[in-house]
C-alpha positions in Angstrom: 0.0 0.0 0.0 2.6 2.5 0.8 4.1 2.0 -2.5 1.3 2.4 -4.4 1.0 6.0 -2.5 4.1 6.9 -2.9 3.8 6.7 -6.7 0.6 8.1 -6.5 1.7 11.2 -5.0 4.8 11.7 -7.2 3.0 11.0 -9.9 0.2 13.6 -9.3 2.6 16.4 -8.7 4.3 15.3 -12.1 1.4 15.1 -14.0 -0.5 18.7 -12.6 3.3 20.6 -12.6 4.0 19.4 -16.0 0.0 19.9 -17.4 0.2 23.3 -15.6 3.2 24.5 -17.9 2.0 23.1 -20.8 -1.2 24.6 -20.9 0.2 28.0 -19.9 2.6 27.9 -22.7 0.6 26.2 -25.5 -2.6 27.7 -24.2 -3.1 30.3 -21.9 -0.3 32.9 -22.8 0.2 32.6 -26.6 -4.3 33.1 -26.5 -3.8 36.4 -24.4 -1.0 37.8 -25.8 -3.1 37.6 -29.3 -6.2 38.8 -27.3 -4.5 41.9 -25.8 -2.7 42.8 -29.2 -6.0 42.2 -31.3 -7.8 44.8 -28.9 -5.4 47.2 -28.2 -4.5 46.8 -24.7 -1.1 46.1 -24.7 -1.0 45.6 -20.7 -3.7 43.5 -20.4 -1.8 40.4 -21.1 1.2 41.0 -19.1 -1.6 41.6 -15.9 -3.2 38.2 -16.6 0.2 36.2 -17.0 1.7 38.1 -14.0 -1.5 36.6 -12.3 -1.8 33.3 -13.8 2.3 32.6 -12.8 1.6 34.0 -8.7 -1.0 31.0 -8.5 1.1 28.7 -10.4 3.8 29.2 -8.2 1.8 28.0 -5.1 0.3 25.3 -7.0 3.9 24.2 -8.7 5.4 24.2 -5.1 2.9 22.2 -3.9 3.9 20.0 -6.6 6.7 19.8 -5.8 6.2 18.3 -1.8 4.1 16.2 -3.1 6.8 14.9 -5.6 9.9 15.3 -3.0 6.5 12.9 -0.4 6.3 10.3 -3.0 10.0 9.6 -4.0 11.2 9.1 -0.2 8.1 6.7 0.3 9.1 5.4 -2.4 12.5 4.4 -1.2 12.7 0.4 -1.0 10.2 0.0 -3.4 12.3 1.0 -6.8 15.7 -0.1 -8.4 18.3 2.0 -6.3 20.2 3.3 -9.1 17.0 5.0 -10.6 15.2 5.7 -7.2 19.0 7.7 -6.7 18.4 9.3 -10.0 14.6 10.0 -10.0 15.8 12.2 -6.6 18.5 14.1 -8.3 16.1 15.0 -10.9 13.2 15.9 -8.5 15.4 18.0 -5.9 17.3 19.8 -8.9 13.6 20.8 -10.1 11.9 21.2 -7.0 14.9 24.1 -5.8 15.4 25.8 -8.8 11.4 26.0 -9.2 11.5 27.7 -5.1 14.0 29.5 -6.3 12.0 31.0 -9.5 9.2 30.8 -7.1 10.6 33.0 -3.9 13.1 34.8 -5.7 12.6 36.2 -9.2 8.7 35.6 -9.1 8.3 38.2 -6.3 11.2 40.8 -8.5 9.3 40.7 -11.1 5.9 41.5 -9.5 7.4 44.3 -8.1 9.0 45.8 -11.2 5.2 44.9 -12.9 3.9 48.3 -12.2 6.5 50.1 -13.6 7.0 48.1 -16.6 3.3 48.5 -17.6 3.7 52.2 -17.7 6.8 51.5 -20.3 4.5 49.1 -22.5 1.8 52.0 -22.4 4.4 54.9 -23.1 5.4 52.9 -25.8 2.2 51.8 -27.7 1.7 55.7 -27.7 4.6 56.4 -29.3 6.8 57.8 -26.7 10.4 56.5 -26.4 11.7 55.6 -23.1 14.5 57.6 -21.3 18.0 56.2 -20.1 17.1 55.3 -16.4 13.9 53.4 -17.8 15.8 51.8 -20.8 17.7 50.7 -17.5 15.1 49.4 -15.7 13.3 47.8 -18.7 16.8 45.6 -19.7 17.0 44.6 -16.1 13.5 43.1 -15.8 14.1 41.8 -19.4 17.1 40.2 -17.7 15.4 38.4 -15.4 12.5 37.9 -17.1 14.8 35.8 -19.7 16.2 34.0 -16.8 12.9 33.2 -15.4 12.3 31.7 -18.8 15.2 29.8 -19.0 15.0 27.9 -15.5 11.5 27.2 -16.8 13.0 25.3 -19.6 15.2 23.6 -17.1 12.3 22.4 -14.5 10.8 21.2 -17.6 13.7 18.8 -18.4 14.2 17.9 -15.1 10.6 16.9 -14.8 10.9 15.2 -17.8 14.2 13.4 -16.2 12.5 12.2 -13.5 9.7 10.8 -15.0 11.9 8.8 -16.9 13.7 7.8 -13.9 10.5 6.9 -12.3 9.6 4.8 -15.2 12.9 3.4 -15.7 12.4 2.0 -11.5 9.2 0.8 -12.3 10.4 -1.1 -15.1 13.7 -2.8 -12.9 11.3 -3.9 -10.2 8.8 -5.5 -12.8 11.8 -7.2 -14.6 13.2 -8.1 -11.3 9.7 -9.6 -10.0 9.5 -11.7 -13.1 12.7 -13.5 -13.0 11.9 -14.0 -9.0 9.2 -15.9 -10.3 10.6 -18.0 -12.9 13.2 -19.0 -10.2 
């Protein structure tokens, strides 16, 4: 029984983390970024992904617990070398996902406010001066970073899964033989 939760758990927080990244970006923000250009409200889209990724975050590091919960129940009841690496995977995700989550998440609310007023300056025309230009690169900075440890948390996920499967696959081969013996 405890295995059976053990995968349950790690595979719930796998399957809602990954679903919730794939529907955000094959979904959710390519349809409001065409929403918000179609009708001319260039900040409309930022506010609504600025939104959508503050709930995500809870609900990703939720994920995550219940991910980090299943893999040590699961200990004893996978192939060690892939129960080892299904671990790696899901602790290298799980902190740099805290640390998007704690860290960059809450910079870039912050700087939101200010970087709206640059997105409307410049859909009316206006060019941005020095200091904002400074401002602007800096949030673009960690934006692209925020984007690129998405990537990663992806792959790791991904990683893990296939270290979860790859245990699940060792102790199935592993019962057989015991019972040809």
């Amino acid at each position: 029984m405890k295995a059976v939760i053990a995968r349950f758990l790690f595979l719930l927080g796998l399957g809602v983390w990954l679903g919730g990244y794939a529907f955000f970006g094959a979904v959710a923000a390519p349809m409001m970024f065409r929403v918000a250009r179609e009708n001319s409200a260039p900040t409309l889209a930022p506010l609504m992904v600025g939104e959508i990724l503050s709930r995500f975050a809870f609900v990703s590091t939720v994920c995550a617990f219940l991910m980090l919960a299943g893999w040590l129940l699961s200990r004893g009841f996978s192939a060690p070398k892939s129960w080892k690496w299904q671990g790696v995977f899901t602790v290298c995700a799980v902190a740099v996902s805290l640390f998007s989550n704690l860290v960059l998440l809450p910079q870039t609310r912050a700087a939101q406010p200010q970087i709206l007023s640059f997105i409307e300056k410049r859909a009316r025309g206006e060019a941005l001066s020095s200091g904002e230009l400074g401002v602007q690169t800096a949030f673009d900075a960690r934006h692209k970073l925020s984007e690129n440890l998405g990537r990663a948390t992806i792959w790791m996920l991904l990683l893990a899964l296939g270290a979860f499967c790859a245990a699940q696959n060792a102790k199935l081969a592993g019962a057989k033989t015991a019972r040809k013996s």
